[in-house]
C-alpha positions as CSV (number, residue, x, y, z in Angstrom):
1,X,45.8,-73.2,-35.8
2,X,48.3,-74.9,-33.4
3,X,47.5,-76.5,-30.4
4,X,49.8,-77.5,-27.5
5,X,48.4,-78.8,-24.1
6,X,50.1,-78.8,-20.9
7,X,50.5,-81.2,-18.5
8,X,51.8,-81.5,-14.7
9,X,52.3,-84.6,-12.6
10,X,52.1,-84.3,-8.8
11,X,53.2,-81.0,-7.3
12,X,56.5,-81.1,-8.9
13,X,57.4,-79.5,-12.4
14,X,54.8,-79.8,-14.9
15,X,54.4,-81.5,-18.6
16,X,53.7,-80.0,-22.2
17,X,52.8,-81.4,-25.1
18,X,51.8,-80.4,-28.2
19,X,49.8,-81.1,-31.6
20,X,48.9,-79.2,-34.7
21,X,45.4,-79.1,-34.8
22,X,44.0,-78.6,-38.3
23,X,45.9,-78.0,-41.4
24,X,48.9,-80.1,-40.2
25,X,50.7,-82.6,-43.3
26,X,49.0,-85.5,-42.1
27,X,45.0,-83.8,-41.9
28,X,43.2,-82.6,-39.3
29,X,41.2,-85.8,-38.2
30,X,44.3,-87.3,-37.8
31,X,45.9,-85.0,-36.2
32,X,43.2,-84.6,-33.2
33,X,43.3,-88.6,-32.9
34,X,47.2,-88.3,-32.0
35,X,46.4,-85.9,-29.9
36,X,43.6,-87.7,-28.2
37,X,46.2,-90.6,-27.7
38,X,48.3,-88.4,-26.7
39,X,45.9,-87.5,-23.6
40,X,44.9,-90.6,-23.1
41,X,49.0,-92.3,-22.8
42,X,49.6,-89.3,-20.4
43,X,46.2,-90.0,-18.0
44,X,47.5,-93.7,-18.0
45,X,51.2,-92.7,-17.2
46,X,49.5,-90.6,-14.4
47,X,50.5,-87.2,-15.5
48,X,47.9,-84.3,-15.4
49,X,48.0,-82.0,-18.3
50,X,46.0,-78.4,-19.5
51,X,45.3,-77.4,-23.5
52,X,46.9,-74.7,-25.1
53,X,44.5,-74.2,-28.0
54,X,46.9,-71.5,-29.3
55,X,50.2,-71.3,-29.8
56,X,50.0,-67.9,-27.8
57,X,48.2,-69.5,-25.1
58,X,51.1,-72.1,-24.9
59,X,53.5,-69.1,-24.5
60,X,51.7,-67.3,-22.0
61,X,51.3,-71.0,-19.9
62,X,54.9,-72.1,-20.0
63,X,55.9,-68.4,-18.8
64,X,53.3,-68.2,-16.1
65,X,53.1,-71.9,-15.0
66,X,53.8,-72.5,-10.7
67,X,55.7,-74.7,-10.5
68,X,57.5,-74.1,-13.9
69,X,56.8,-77.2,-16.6
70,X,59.4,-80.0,-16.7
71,X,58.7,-81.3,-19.8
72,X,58.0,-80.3,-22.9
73,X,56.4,-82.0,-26.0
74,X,55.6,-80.9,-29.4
75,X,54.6,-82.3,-32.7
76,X,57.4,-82.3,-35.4
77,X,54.3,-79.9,-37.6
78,X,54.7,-77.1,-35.1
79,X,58.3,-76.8,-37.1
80,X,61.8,-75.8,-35.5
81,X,61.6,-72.2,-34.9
82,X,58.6,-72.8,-33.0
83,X,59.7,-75.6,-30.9
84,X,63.3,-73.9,-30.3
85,X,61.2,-70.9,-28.5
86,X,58.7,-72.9,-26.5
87,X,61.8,-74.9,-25.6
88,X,63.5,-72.4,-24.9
89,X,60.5,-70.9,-22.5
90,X,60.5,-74.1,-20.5
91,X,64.6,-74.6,-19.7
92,X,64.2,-70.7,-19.0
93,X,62.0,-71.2,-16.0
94,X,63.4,-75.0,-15.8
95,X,67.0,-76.0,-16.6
96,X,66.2,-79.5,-15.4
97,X,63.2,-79.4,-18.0
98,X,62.9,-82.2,-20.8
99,X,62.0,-81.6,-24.5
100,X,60.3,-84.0,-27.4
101,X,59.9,-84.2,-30.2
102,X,56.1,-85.9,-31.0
103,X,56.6,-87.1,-35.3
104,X,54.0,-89.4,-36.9
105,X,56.9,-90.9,-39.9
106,X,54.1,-93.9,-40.7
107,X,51.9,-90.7,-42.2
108,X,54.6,-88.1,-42.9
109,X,57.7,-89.7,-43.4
110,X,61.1,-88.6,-41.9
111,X,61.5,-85.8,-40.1
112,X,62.0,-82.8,-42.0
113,X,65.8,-81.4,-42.2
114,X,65.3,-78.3,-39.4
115,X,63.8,-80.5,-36.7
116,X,66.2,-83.6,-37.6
117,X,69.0,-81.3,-36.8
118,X,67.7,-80.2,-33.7
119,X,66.9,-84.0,-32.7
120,X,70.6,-84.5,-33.9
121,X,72.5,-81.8,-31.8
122,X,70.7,-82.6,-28.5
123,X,70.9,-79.6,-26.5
124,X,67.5,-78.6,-27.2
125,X,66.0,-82.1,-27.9
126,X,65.8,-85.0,-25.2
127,X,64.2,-87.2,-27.6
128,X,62.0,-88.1,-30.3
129,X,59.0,-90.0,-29.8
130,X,57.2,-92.2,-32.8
131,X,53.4,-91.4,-32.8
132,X,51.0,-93.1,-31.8
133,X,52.3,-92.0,-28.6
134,X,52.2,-95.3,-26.2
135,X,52.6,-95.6,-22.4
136,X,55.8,-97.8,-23.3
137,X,57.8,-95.9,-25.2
138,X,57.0,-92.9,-22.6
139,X,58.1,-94.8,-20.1
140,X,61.4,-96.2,-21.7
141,X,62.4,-92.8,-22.5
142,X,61.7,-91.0,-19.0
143,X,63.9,-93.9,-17.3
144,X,67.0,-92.6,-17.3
145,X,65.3,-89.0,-16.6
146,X,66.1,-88.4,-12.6
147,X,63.8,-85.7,-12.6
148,X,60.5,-86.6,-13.5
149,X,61.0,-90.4,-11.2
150,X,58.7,-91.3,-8.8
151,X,60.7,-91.8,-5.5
152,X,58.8,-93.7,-3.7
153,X,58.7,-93.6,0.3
154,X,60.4,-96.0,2.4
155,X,58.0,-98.7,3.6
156,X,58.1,-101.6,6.1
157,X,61.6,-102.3,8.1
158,X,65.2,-103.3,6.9
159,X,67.4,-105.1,8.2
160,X,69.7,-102.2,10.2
161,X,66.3,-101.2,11.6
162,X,65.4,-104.3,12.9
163,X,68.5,-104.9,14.5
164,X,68.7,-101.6,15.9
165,X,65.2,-102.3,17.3
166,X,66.1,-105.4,19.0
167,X,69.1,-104.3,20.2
168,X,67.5,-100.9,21.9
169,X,65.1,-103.3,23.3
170,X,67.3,-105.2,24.7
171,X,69.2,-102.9,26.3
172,X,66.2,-101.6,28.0
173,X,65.6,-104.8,29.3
């Protein structure tokens, strides 16, 4: 069966990410170790996520998720029709929403021809990551992302607010 777990950071749009669990082209013990890193380079990025342990469970989450999922990630086994529906799920509820591609090549080689044209075309497909999924190359492709950013508060005084202080200060003086 398929497996694709679901993530959300903060209480802004949510994460998904997928994995084939058993019977997938590079085994199942494999397969549940990329997951499993998977997990664990998500926890360490900071993200929360949820398991869909089928793919009908993964349906019924991306349609019913509050706040809607931002980002969507699937193994390269789940093949393209799959991933073009989930992705499709997730822009439906979140236009801003990202989608990845998740492809061990080291086990399975290249990406077959159906999901290499989806990578290809773009509209669909934010990116492709290599597994082992690491914290690093999640991070180097979120960057340019303006969605999923943490903005950070304003801390501490600059400059125009010092001198704004003073200068009210002084005319109270």
């Amino acid at each position: 069966p398929d497996a694709v777990s679901m993530a959300g950071f903060g209480s802004g749009p949510g994460f998904a990410t997928g994995a084939t669990v058993g019977g997938g082209a590079t085994g199942s013990s494999n397969t549940f170790k990329l997951q499993l890193e998977t997990q664990d380079t998500l926890k360490r990025a900071g993200f929360s996520f949820d398991l869909a342990v089928t793919l009908a469970d993964a349906r019924r989450m991306l349609s019913e998720a509050t706040p809607p999922y931002g980002m969507l990630l699937v193994s390269s086994s789940i093949g393209s029709a799959v991933f073009s529906e989930l992705a499709a799920r997730v822009r439906q509820r979140s236009s801003k929403s990202l989608t990845f591609i998740c492809h061990d090549g080291k086990n399975i080689g290249p990406l077959d021809s159906s999901m290499q044209a989806l990578a290809d075309k773009k509209d669909l497909v934010s990116g492709v990551f290599e597994r082992p999924l690491t914290k690093s190359r999640l991070e180097r492709q979120l960057m340019p992302a303006e969605s999923v950013r943490v903005n950070y508060p304003k801390c501490g005084l600059s400059k125009e607010t010092l001198v704004q202080l003073v200068q009210n200060h002084l005319t109270e003086v």
